[in-house]
N, C-alpha and C positions, 0 to 999 in steps of 0.2 A: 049736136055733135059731141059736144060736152059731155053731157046726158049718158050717151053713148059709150064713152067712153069710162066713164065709172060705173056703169053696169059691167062691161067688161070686167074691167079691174077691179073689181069687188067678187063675180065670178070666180077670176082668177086667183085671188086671195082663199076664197073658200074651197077650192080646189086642193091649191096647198096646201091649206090644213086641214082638209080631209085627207091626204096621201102622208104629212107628216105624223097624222094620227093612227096610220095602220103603221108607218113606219115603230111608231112609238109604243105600240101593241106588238110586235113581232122582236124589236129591238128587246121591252120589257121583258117576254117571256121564254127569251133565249137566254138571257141574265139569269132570270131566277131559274130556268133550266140546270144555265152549267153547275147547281149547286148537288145536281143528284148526283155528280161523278162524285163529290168528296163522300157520299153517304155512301156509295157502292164501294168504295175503298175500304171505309171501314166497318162496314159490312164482312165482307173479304177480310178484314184483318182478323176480327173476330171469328172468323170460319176456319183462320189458318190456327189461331190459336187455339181454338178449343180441340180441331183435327190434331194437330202435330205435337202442343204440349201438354195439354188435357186430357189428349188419348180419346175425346168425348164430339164425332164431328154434329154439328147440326142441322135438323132437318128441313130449316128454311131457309140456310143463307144463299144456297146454291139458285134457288126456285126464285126468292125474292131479288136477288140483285140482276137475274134474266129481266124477269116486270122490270125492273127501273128501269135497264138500259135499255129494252123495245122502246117504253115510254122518250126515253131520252134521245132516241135513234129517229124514231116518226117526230117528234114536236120540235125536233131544230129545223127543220125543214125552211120554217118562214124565216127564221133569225140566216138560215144558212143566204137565203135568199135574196134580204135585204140589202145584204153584207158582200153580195154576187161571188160566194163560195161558193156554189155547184161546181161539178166535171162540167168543165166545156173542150172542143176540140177548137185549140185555139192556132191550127198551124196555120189555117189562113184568117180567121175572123180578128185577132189582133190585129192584123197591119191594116185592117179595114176603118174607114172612117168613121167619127161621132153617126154621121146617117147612115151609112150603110149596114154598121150594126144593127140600127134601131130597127131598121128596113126590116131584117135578116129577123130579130127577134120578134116583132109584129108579127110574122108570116109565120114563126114555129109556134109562136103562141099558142095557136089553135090546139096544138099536138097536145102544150099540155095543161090547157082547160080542160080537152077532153078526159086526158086522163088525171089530173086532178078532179075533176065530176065523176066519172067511176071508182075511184076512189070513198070519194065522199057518198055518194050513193050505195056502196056493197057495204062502205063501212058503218054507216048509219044501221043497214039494215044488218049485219054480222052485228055490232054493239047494244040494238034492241034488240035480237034476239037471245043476246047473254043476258042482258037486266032485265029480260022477260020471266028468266026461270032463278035467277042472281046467282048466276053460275057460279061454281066455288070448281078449284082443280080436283083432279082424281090421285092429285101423292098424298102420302102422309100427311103434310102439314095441312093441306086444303084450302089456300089462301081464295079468297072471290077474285077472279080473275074479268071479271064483266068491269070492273075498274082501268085495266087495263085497256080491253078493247074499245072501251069510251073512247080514247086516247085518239082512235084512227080518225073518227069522224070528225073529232077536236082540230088535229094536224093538218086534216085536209081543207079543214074551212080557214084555218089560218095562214096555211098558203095559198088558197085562194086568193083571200084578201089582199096578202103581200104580191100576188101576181097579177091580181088588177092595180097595183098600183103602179108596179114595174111598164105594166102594159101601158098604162094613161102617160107612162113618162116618155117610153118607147114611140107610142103614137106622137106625141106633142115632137119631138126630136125629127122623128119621119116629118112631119108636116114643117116644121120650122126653120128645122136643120140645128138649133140650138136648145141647154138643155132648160126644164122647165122652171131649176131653181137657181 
């Protein structure tokens, strides 16, 4: 019985820190995310100066700080996630219980494995297909844009990861009624 019991709770320990480790992967790279908005700033500032008082505008800053903010736009996804920032319609789900939330997001979960795996599936296959031929753009500046598209399949595997974990917390809560940490 004994026995029994610290198999469980040893389980259960490596649980935790398996789910505290995607937490700490999504948490990580939402951090060093928000750092592209201060490069797209001055980016942009740089773009205004050269346009407005050097008379001289430039041919990538407009192109390049697009790529950042797609990049920055698809990769907060997991940080958004962890953090339980999504749109939710919350006119009835707030007043609902610790379980019946859990219930509620166990059951749409399906919705968006699915489409987080189409996701990750077109994107995989749209971002081989760029770094098959190492697509560069068609403007003047010509930036490799297959860097970019990397990004989707990147995004989608790492809100995966952050939605299995959500999901493992979600089930535990369904099942228990209390949360898992």
């Amino acid at each position: 019985m004994l026995a029994l019991k610290i198999v469980r709770r040893n389980k259960v320990l490596r649980l935790k820190s398996t789910l505290h480790g995607i937490d700490s992967i999504s948490d990580w790279s939402g951090k060093i995310l928000s750092y592209i908005i201060l490069v797209i700033s001055f980016i942009i500032l740089i773009e205004v100066v050269c346009r407005y008082l050097l008379n001289n505008p430039t041919a990538w800053a407009h192109e390049l700080s697009q790529y950042l903010f797609g990049t920055y736009a698809i990769m907060g996804g997991a940080y958004t996630l962890l953090y339980r920032a999504h749109v939710n319609m919350d006119i009835f789900y707030s007043r609902f219980s610790l379980r019946k939330k859990a219930v509620i997001d166990v059951f749409t979960s399906v919705f968006f494995f699915f489409w987080c795996g189409i996701l990750l599936w077109y994107g995989s296959k749209f971002a081989a297909g760029s770094i098959g031929f190492w697509e560069h753009s068609t403007t003047a500046w010509g930036p490799p844009v297959w860097e970019v598209k990397l990004m989707i399949p990147l995004a989608a595997f790492l809100i995966i990861l952050q939605g299995l974990a959500k999901f493992v917390r979600d089930l535990h809560i369904f099942i228990t009624g209390r949360e898992l940490e």
